[in-house]
C-alpha positions as CSV (number, residue, x, y, z in Angstrom):
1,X,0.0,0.0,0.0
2,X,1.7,3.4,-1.0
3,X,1.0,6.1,1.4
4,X,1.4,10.2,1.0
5,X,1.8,12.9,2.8
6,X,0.6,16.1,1.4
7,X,1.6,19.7,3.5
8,X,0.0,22.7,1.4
9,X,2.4,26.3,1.9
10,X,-0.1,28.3,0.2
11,X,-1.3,29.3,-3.0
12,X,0.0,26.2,-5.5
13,X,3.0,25.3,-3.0
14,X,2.6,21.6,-1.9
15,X,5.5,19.2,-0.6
16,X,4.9,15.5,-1.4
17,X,6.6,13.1,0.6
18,X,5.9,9.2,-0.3
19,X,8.2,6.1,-0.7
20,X,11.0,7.5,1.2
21,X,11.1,10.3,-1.1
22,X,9.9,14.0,-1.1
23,X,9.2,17.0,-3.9
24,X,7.9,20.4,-3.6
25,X,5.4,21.7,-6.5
26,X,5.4,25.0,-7.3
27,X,7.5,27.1,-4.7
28,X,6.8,31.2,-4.8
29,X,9.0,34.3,-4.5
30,X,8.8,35.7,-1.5
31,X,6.6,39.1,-1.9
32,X,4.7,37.6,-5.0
33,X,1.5,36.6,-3.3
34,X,-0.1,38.8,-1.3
35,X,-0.5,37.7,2.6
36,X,1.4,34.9,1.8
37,X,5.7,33.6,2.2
38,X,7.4,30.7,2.1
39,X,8.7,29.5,5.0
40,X,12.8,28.4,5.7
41,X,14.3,26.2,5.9
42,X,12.2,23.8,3.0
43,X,14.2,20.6,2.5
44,X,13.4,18.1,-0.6
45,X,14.8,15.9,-2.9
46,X,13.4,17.8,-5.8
47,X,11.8,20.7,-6.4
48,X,8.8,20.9,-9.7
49,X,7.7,24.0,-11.0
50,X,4.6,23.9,-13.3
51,X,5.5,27.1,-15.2
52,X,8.6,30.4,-14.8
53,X,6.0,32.6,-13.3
54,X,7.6,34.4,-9.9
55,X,4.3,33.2,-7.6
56,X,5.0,29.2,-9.1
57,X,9.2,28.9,-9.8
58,X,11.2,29.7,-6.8
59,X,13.3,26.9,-6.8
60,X,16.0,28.3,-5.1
61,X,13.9,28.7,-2.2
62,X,13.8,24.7,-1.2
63,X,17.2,23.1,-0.2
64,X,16.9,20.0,-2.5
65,X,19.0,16.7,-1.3
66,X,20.0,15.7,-5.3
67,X,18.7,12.2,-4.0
68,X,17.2,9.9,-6.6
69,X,13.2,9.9,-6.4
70,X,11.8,6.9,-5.6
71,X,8.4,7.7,-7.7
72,X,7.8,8.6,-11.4
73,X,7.4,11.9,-12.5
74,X,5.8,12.6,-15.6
75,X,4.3,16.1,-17.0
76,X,1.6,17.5,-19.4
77,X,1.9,20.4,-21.0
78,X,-1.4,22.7,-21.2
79,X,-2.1,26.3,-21.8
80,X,-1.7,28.7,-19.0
81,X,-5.1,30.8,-20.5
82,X,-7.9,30.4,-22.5
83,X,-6.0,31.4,-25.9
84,X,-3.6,28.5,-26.7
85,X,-1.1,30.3,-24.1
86,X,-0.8,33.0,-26.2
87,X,-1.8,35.5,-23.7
88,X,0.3,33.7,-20.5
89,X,2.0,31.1,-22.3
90,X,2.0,27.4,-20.9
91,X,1.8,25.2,-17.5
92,X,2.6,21.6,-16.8
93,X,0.1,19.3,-15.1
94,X,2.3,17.2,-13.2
95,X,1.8,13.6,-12.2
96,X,3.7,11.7,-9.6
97,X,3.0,8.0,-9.7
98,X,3.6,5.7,-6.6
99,X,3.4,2.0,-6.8
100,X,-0.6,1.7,-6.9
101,X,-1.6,5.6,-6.3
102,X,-1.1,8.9,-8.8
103,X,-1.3,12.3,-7.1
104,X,-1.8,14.7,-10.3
105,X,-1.0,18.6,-9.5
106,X,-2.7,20.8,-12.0
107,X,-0.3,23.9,-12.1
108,X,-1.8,27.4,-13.4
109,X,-4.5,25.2,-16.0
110,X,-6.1,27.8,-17.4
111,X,-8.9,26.2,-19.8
112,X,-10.5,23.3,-19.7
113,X,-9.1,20.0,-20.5
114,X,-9.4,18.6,-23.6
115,X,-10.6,14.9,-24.2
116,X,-7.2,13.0,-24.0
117,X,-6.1,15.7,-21.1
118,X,-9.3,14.2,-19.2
119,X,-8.3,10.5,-20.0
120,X,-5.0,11.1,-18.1
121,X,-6.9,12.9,-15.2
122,X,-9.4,10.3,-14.6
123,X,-6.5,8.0,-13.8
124,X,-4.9,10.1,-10.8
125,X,-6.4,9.7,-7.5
126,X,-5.4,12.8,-6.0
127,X,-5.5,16.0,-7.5
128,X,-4.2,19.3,-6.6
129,X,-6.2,22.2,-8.3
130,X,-6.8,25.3,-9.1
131,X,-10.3,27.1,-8.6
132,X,-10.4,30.8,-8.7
133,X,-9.9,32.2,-12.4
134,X,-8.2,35.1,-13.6
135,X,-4.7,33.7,-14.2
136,X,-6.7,29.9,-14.0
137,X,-10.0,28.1,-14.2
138,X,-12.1,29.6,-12.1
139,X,-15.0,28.1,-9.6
140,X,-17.3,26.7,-12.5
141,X,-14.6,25.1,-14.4
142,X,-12.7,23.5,-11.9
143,X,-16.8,21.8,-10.9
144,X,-16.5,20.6,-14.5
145,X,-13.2,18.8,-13.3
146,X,-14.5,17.5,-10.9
147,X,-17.1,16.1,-12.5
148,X,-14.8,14.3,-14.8
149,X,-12.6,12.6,-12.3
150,X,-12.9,8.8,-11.1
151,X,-14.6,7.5,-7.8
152,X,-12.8,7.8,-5.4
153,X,-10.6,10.9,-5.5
154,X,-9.1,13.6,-3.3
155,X,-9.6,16.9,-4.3
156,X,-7.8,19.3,-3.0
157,X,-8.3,22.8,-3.9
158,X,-5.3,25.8,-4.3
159,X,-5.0,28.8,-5.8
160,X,-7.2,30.8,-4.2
161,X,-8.4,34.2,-2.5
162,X,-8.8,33.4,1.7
163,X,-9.0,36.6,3.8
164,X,-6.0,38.3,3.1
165,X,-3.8,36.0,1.7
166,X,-4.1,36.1,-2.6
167,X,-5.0,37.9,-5.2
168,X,-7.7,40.5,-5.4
169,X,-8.9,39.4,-8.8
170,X,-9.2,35.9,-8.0
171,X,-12.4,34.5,-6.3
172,X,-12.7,34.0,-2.6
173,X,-12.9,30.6,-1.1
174,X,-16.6,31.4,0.0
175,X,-17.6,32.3,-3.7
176,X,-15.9,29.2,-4.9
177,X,-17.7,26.8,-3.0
178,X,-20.8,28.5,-4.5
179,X,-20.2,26.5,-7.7
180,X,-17.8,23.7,-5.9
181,X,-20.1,21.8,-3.3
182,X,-19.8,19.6,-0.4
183,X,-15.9,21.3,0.2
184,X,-14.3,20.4,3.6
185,X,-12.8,23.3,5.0
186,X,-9.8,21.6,6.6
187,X,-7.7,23.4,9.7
188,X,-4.9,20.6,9.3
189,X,-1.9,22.4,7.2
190,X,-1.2,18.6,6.2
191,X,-3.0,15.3,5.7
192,X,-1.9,11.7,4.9
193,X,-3.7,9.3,2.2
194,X,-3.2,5.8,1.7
195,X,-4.0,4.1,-1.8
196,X,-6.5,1.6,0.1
197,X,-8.6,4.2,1.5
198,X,-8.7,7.3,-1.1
199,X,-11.3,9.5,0.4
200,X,-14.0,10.9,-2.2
201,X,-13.4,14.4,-1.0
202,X,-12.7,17.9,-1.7
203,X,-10.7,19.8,1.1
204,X,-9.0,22.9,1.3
205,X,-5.7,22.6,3.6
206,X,-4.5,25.7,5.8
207,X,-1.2,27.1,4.6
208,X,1.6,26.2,6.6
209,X,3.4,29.6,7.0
């Protein structure tokens, strides 16, 4: 049975740590999100940033180890907007794949997947997305994810407005569970899943700052 642990830093920042092996997703510059920064001190083996945006590539922010991960990563290039990326350019879905669990992490998507974009989706049974438009989907589209992704499956929701902590164009987490239902409001800053018991949830961590 593979087991994960999943500890959310705010905004897209995650740190995965499974099979003796650990990544961060999506590290930001310090002063790029507003009510938001990074805490020291980060240690990983690797370090996976969906796109060379400042509030999604600070790499240099996690100390990374250089040690061989025991997972598989692999990536899927989509458009960062609703134009082909012409208007932000492009953002990797990335997929990390344990033994007999795949934990998908959605990046800055910024239009809805297309039909071979949702057959790779609907095999991961934990995913990490966006929900509050402007630079990404926003509420209604990430519902339509949802909607497309198998029984069961964490959701876990990122990229959003809370109080004072984002963006003031994006939606707030109170308007985005307008369109996105049944969302567990969660005041853990981390949570473990094991593939033999994937919840059929949707959650929103608190940021470990």
């Amino acid at each position: 049975m593979s087991k994960a642990i999943i500890t959310y830093y705010g905004h897209s920042c995650f740190k995965l740590e499974a099979c003796g092996s650990s990544i961060v997703f999506d590290p930001y510059e310090n002063g790029s999100v507003p009510g938001l920064r990074l805490p020291h001190g980060i240690v990983a083996d690797a370090v996976s940033c969906s796109h060379e945006h400042g509030d999604h590539n600070a790499a240099h922010l996690v100390r990374t180890t250089g040690e061989r991960l025991s997972f598989q990563i692999e990536k899927l290039t989509v458009p960062h907007d609703h134009h082909s990326g012409a208007h932000r350019g492009l953002s990797d879905i990335t997929f990390v794949k344990l033994p007999d669990m795949t934990i998908a992490h959605l990046g800055d998507l910024g239009r809805l997947p297309t039909g071979d974009e949702y057959t790779a989706l609907a095999k991961a049974d934990v995913v990490l997305l966006p929900c509050a438009g402007y630079f990404t989907i926003d509420s209604k589209e990430a519902a339509e994810i949802i909607s497309h992704l198998k029984h069961p499956c964490l959701k876990i929701l990122m990229h959003f407005r809370q109080g004072r902590r984002g963006y003031d164009v994006q939606e707030t987490i109170e308007e985005v569970m307008k369109d996105i239902k049944g969302v567990d409001r969660l005041s853990e800053t981390s949570l473990t899943v094991g593939s033999s018991n994937i919840p059929n949830e949707i959650v929103t961590l608190e940021p470990l700052q």
